[in-house]
C-alpha positions as CSV (number, residue, x, y, z in Angstrom):
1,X,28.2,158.7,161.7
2,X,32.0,158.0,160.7
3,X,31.0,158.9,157.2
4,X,29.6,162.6,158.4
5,X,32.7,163.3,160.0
6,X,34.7,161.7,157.2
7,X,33.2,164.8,155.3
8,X,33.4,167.7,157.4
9,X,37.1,167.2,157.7
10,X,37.6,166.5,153.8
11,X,35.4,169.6,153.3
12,X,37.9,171.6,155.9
13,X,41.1,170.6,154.6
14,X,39.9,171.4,151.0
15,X,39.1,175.1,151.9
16,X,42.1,176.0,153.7
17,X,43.9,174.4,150.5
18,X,41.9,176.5,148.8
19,X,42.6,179.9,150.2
20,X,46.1,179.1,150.9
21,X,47.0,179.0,146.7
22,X,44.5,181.7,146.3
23,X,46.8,184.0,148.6
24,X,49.6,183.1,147.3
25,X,49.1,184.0,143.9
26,X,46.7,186.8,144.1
27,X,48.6,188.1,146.8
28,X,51.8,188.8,144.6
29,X,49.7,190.0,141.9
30,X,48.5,192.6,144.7
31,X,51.7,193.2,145.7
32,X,53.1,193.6,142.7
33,X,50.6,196.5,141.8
34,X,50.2,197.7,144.9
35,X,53.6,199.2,145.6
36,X,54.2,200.6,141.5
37,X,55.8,197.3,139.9
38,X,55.0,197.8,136.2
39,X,53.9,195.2,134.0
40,X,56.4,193.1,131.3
41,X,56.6,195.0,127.7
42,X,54.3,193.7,125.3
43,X,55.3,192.0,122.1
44,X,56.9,194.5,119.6
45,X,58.2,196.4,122.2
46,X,61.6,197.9,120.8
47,X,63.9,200.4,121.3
48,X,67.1,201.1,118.8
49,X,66.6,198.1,116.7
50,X,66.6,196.0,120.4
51,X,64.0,193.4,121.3
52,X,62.3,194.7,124.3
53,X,59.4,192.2,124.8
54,X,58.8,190.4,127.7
55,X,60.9,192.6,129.4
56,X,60.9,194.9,132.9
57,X,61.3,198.3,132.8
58,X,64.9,198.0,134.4
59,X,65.4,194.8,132.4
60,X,65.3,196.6,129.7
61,X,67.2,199.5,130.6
62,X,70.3,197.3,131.3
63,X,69.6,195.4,128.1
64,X,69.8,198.8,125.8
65,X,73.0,200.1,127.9
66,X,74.9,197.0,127.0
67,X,74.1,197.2,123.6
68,X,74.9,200.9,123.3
69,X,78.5,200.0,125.1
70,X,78.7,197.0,122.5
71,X,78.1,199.0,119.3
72,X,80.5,202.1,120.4
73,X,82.9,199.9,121.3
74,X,82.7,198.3,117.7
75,X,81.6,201.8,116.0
76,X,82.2,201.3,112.6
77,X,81.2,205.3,111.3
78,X,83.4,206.8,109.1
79,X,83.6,210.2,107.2
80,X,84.7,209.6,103.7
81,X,86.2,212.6,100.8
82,X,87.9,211.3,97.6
83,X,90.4,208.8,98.8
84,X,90.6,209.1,102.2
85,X,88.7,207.6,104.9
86,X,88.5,208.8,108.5
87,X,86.6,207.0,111.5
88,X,84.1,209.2,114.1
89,X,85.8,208.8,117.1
90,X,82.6,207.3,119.5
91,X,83.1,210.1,122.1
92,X,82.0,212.8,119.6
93,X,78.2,210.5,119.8
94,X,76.2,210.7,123.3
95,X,73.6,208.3,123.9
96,X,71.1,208.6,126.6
97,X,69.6,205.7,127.9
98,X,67.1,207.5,130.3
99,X,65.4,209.1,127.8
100,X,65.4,206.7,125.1
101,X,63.1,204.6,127.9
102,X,60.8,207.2,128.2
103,X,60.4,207.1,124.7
104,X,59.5,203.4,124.7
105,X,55.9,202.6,123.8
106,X,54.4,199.3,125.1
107,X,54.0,197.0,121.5
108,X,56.4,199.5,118.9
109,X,59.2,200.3,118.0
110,X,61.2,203.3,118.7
111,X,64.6,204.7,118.3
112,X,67.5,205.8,121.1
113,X,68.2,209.5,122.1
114,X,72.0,210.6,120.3
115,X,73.5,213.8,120.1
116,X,76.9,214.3,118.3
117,X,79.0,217.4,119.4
118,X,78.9,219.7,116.5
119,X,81.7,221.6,117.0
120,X,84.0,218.6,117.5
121,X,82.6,217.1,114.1
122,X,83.2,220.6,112.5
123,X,87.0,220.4,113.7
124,X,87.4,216.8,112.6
125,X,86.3,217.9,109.2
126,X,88.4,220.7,108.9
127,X,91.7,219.0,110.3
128,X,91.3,215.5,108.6
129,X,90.5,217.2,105.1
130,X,92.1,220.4,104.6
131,X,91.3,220.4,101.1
132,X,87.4,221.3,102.1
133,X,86.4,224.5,104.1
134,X,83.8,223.3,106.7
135,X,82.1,226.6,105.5
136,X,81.3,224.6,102.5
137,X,80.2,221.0,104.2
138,X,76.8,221.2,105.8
139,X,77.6,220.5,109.1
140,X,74.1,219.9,110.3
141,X,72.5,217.8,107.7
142,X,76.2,215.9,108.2
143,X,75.0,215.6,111.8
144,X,71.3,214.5,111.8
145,X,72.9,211.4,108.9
146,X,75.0,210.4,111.2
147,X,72.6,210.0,114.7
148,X,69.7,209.0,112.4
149,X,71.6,205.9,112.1
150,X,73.4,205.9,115.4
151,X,70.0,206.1,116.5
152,X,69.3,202.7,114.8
153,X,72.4,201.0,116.3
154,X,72.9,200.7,112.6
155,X,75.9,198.2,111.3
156,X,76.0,199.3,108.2
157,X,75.9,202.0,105.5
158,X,77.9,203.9,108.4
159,X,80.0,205.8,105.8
160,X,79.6,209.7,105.1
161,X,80.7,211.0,101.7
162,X,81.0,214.5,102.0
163,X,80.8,215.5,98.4
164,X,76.9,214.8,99.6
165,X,76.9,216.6,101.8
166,X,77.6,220.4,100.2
167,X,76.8,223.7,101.9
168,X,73.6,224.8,99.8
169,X,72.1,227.8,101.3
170,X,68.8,228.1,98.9
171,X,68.4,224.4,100.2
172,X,66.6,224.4,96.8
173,X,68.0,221.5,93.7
174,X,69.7,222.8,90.8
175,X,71.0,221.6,87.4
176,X,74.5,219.9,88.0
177,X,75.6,218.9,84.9
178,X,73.9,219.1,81.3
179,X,74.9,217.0,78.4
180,X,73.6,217.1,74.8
181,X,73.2,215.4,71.1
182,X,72.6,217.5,68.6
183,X,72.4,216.6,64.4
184,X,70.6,213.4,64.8
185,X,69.1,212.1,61.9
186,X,65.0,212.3,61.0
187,X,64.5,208.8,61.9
188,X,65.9,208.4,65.4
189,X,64.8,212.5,65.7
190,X,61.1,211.5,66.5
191,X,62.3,208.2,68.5
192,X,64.1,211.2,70.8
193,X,60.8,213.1,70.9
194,X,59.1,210.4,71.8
195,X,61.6,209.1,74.7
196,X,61.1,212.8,76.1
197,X,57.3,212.4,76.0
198,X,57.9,209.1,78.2
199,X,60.5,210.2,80.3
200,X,60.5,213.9,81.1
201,X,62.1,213.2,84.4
202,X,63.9,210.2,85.8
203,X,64.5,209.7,89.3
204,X,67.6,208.3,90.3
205,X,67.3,207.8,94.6
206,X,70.0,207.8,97.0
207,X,72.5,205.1,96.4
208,X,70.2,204.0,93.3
209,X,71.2,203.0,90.7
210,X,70.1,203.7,87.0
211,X,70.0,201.6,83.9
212,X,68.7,202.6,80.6
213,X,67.7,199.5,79.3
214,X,65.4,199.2,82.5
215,X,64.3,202.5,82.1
216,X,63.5,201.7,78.6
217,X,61.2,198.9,79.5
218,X,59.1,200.7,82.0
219,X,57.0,201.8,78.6
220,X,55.5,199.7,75.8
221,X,57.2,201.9,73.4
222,X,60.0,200.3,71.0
223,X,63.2,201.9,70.5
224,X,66.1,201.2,68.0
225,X,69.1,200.8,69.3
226,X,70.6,203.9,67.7
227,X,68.0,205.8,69.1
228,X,68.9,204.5,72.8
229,X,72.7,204.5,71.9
230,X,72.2,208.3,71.2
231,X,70.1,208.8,74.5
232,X,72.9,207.0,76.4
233,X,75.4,209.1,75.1
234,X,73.8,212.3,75.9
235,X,73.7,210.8,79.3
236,X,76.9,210.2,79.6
237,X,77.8,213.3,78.5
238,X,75.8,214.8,81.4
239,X,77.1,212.3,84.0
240,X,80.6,212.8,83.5
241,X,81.1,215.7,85.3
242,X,79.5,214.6,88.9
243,X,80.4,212.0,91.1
244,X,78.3,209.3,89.9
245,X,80.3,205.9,89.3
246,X,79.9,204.4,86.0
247,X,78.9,200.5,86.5
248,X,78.6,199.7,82.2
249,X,79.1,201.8,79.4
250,X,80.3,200.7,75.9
251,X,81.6,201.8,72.6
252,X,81.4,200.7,68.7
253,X,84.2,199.5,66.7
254,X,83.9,203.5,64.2
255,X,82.7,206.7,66.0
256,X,79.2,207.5,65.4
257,X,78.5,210.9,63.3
258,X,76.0,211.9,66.6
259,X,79.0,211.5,69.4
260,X,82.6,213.2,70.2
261,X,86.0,211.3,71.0
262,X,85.6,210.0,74.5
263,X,81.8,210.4,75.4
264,X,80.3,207.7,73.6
265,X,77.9,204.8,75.1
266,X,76.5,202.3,72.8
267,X,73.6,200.1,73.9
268,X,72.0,197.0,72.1
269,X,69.2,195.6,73.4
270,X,69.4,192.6,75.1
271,X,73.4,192.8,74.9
272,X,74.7,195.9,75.8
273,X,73.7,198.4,78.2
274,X,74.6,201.8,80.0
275,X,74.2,201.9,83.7
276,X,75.5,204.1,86.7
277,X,75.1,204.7,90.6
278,X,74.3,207.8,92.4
279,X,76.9,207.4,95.6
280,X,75.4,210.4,97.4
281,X,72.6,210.1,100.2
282,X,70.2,212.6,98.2
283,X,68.2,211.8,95.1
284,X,69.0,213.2,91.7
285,X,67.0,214.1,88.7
286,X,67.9,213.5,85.0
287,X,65.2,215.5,82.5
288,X,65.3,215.2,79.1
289,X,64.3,217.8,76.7
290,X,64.3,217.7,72.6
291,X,64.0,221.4,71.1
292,X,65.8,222.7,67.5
293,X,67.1,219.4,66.9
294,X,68.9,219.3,70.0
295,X,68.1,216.0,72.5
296,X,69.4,217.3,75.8
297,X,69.8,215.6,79.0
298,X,70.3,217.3,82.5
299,X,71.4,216.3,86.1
300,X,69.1,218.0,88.8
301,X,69.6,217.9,92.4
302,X,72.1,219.3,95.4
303,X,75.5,221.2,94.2
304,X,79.0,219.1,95.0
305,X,81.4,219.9,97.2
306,X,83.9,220.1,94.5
307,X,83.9,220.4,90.7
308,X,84.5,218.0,87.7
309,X,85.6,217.6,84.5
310,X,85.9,215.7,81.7
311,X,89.6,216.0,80.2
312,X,91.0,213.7,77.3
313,X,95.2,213.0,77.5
314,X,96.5,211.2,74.8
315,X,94.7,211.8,72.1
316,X,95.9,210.4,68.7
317,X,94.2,210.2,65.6
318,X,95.1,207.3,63.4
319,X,95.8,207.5,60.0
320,X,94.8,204.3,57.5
321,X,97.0,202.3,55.3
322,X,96.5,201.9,51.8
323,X,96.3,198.6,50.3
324,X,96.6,197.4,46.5
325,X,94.9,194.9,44.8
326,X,96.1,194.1,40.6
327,X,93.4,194.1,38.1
328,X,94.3,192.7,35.1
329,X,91.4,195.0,33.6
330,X,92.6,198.1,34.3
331,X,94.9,200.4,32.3
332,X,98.3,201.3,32.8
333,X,98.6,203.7,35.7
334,X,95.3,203.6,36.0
335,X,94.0,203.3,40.0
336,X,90.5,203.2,41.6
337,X,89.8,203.1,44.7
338,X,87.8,200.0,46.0
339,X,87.1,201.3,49.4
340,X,87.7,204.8,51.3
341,X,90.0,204.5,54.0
342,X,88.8,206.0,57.7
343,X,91.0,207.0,60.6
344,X,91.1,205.8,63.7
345,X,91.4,207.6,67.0
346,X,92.7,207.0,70.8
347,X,92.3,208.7,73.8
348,X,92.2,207.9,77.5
349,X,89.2,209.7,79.6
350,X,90.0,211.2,83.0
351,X,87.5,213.2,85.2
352,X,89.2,216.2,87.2
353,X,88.3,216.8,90.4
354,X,88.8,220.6,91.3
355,X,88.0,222.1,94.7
356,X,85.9,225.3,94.9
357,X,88.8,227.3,94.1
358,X,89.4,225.4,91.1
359,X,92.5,223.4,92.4
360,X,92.8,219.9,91.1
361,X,92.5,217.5,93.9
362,X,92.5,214.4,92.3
363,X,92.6,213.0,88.4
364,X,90.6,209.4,88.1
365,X,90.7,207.5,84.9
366,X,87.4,206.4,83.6
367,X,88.3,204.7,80.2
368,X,90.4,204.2,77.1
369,X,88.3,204.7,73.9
370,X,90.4,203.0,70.7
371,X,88.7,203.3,67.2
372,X,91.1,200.9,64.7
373,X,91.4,202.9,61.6
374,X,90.0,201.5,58.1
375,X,92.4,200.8,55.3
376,X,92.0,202.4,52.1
377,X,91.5,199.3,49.1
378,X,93.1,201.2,45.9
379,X,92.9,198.9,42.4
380,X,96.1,199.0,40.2
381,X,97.2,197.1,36.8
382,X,99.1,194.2,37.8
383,X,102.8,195.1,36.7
384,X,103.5,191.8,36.4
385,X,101.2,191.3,33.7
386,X,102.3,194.6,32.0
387,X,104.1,194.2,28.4
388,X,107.6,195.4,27.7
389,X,109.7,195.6,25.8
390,X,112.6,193.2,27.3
391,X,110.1,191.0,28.6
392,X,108.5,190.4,24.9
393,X,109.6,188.7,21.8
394,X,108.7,190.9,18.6
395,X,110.3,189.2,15.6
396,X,110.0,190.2,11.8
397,X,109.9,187.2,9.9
398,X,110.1,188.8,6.4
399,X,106.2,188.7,5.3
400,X,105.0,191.8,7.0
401,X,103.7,190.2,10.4
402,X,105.3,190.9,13.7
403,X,105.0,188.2,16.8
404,X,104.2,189.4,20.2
405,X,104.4,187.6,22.9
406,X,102.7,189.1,26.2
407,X,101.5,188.4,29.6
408,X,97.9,186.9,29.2
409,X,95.5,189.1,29.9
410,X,97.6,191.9,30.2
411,X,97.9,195.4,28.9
412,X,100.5,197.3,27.3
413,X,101.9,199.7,29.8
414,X,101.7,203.2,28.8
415,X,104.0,205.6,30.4
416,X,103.6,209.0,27.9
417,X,107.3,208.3,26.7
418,X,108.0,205.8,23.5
419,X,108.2,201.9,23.3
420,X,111.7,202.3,22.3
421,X,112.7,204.8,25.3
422,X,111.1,202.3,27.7
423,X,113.4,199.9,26.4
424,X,116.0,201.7,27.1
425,X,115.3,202.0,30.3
426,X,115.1,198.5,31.0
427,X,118.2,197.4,28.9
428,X,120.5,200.9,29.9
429,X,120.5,201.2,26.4
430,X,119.3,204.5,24.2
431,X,115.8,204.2,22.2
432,X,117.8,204.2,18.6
433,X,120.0,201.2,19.7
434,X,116.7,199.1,20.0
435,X,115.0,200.5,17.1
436,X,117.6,199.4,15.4
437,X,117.6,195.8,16.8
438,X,114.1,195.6,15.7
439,X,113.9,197.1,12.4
440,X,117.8,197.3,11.0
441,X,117.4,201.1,10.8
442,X,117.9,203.9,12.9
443,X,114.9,205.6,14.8
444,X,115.1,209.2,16.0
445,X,114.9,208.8,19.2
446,X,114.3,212.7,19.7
447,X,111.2,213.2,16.8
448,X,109.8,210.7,18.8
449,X,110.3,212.3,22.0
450,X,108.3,215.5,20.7
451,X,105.8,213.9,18.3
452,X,104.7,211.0,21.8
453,X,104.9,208.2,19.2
454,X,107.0,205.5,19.7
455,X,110.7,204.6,18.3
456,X,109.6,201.5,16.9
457,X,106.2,203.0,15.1
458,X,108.9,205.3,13.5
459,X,111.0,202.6,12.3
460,X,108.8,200.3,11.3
461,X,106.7,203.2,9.5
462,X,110.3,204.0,7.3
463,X,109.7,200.1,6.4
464,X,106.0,200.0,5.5
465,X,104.9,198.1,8.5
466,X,102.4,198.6,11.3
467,X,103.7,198.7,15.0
468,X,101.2,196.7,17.2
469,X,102.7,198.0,20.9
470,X,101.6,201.7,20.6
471,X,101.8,202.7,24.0
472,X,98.5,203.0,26.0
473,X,96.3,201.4,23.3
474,X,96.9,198.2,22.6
475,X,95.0,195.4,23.8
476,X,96.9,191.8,23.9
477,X,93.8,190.4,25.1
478,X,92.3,189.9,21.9
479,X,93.9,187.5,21.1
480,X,95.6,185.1,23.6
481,X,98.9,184.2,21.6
482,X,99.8,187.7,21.1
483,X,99.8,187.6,16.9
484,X,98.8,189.9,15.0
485,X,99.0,190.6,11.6
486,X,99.1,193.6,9.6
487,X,95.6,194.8,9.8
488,X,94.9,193.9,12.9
489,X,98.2,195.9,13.8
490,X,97.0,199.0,12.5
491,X,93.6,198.8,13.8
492,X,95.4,198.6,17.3
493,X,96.6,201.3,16.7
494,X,94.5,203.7,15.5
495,X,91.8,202.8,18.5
């Protein structure tokens, strides 16, 4: 009997229990839906780059105003031209926060509602760089850049160059720049043909950058490296007047036969290469075309604001020195030359930067190209080792044999004019004073003049004997103590 009644009661009490929780939850639940309360935003759920998930409808509406008030407060856009920078004032950017939650969808992401006033940008352009017409910017492409990343709540890559951002009507691309190499020998000729096969266009994307030693090993094809040094410099050549900043380039110690002062870019693979990056926020094309002997390279894409140009200043070409080596082998007054000399040449490379109206708006040095010139090597007799007359013994020692005493090794040095004149020179004394020494007799000095033998030949011809220093043809190198005798003497001279 207790037991029965034990168990109605425990049965009771576990019911109401029972339908007490069961009200209490399902109830909210049916309150909740009941009078409109929408569900919490499902994972994924973003708006602006925000996290939205887990998230209330109004939660989320005061979570993006905050961070719309944050990033204006820290707005870090600026419009950029040449060397000056300006910031976007916030106010010109209107966000709307309503909207942008209409836009949300439950488990994606999604970006913010902005507008930028377009006629306060336009003024702001026109009074913060008066060296650009706003009839040349496009305004509206300027626009839609700047609240596609507003739109993001984007930190960074918030500056606007507005040389990217030129008034092109057409909206169509167009060849920029063109650069070319022409004369190119047979060999790297068909290296050139084949690099145009491979590569007839290059893409170079916004903010890219390009290298041509990457580009080169996008194909299984083999290059030389004075194939690619010649496709880097017609690049180069086409680069140089846009906007694109040079990262590497590099030059040889002599100027190559294919490339001009100044626009030059060697590349050796695995060691040196030629690289640059496109700053503007469209893509560019370079194509490269080979026809008559001509490897030509061109920049495709959107016009610039402004114009530019390659311009050399101090330009200097550098002539060699000439050096002399002494060879004991070599005839009086004789010279050869041992190595051609080569000049050298200087120049520092500026791009121009002209407006539309051609005035110069800025001058930016790129480089200083220095080629060292090559000395000419010329080969001379060593005068040291030349034989005359002051610096020789000749003796007559009353049998008919003379004594001569030279340099070893060397030659007689001719000069066109006689032995004895020579000696006067030296001595300041007059060709028949010294024939006279020599021989006891007088020489005329001025037969000897007209008939281009020497003083001494004469005098010693008067004496029957042979002269052994007739100039230009004697060789002391026969015999290494300079002795002759009277055969040998007139062999020497007749040779």
């Amino acid at each position: 009997m207790g037991n029965k009644r034990f168990l109605k009661v425990f049965t009771i009490l576990l019911i109401s229990t029972a339908f007490i929780f069961s009200f209490s939850h399902f109830g909210a639940l049916a309150i909740e839906n009941g009078f409109g309360h929408k569900e919490k935003y499902a994972q994924g759920t973003a708006a602006g780059g925000i996290e939205l998930s887990g998230l209330t409808e109004e939660q989320a509406r005061q979570k993006l105003s905050a961070a719309v008030q944050k990033w204006k407060a820290s707005n870090s856009a600026e419009i950029v031209y040449l060397s000056k920078t300006v910031k976007l004032p916030a106010g010109l950017l209107h966000f709307s926060v309503t909207e942008s939650m209409l836009r949300v969808k439950n488990g994606q992401a999604s970006s913010l509602v902005v507008t930028l006033d377009n006629n306060g940008l336009r003024n702001l352009v026109s009074k913060s760089f008066p060296d650009v017409s706003p009839d040349d910017v496009d305004i509206s492409r300027l626009d839609k850049a700047i609240c596609h990343a507003a739109a993001r709540l984007e930190t960074t890559n918030l500056s606007f160059d507005l040389s990217g951002y030129a008034l092109d009507g057409s909206e169509k691309e167009t060849t920029v720049s063109k650069g070319s190499v022409s004369n190119v020998s047979i060999a790297e000729a068909t290296e050139l043909e084949n690099w145009a096969k491979q590569f007839p266009e290059v893409n170079i994307p916004a903010h890219g950058m390009f290298s041509l030693l990457k580009t080169a090993e996008k194909t299984g094809a083999s290059f030389s490296n004075e194939a690619l040094s010649i496709v880097a410099t017609a690049v180069y050549g086409a680069v140089l007047p846009t906007n694109f900043e040079i990262i590497e380039r590099n030059t040889g110690n002599e100027l190559p036969y294919y490339a001009a002062l100044g626009k030059e870019a060697k590349v050796v693979k695995g060691k040196l290469d030629f690289s640059f990056v496109n700053p503007n926020p469209t893509a560019y094309q370079l194509k490269f075309t080979v026809h008559n002997g001509v490897f030509s390279v061109s920049v495709a894409g959107r016009p610039f604001l402004e114009n530019y140009k390659m311009v050399l200043k101090d330009k200097k070409t550098i002539h060699p020195e000439t050096t002399v080596q002494f060879q004991a082998a070599l005839k009086t007054d004789q010279s050869v030359v041992v190595q051609a000399g080569k000049a050298g040449y200087y120049a520092r490379v500026f791009r121009n930067i002209y407006s539309r109206n051609y005035g110069l708006l800025k001058s930016v040095l790129l480089a200083e190209d220095f080629y060292p010139p090559v000395a000419q090597r010329v080969a001379k007799d060593n005068p040291a080792q030349t034989e005359n007359t002051d610096g020789s013994s000749e003796t007559d020692n009353g049998s008919g044999n003379e004594t001569d005493t030279p340099t070893s090794g060397g030659n007689s040095e001719s000069s066109g004019k006689s032995a004895g004149a020579e000696a006067a020179k030296s001595s300041g004394k007059n060709a028949d004073a010294e024939a006279a020494k020599s021989s006891g007799k007088n020489a005329d000095a001025e037969a000897a003049k007209s008939s281009g033998k020497n003083a001494d030949a004469e005098a010693s011809k008067k004496n029957g004997k042979s002269s052994s220093t007739k100039a230009g043809t004697s060789n002391d190198s026969k015999d290494s103590t300079g002795t002759h005798d009277g055969k040998d003497n007139g062999a020497d001279s007749k040779s």
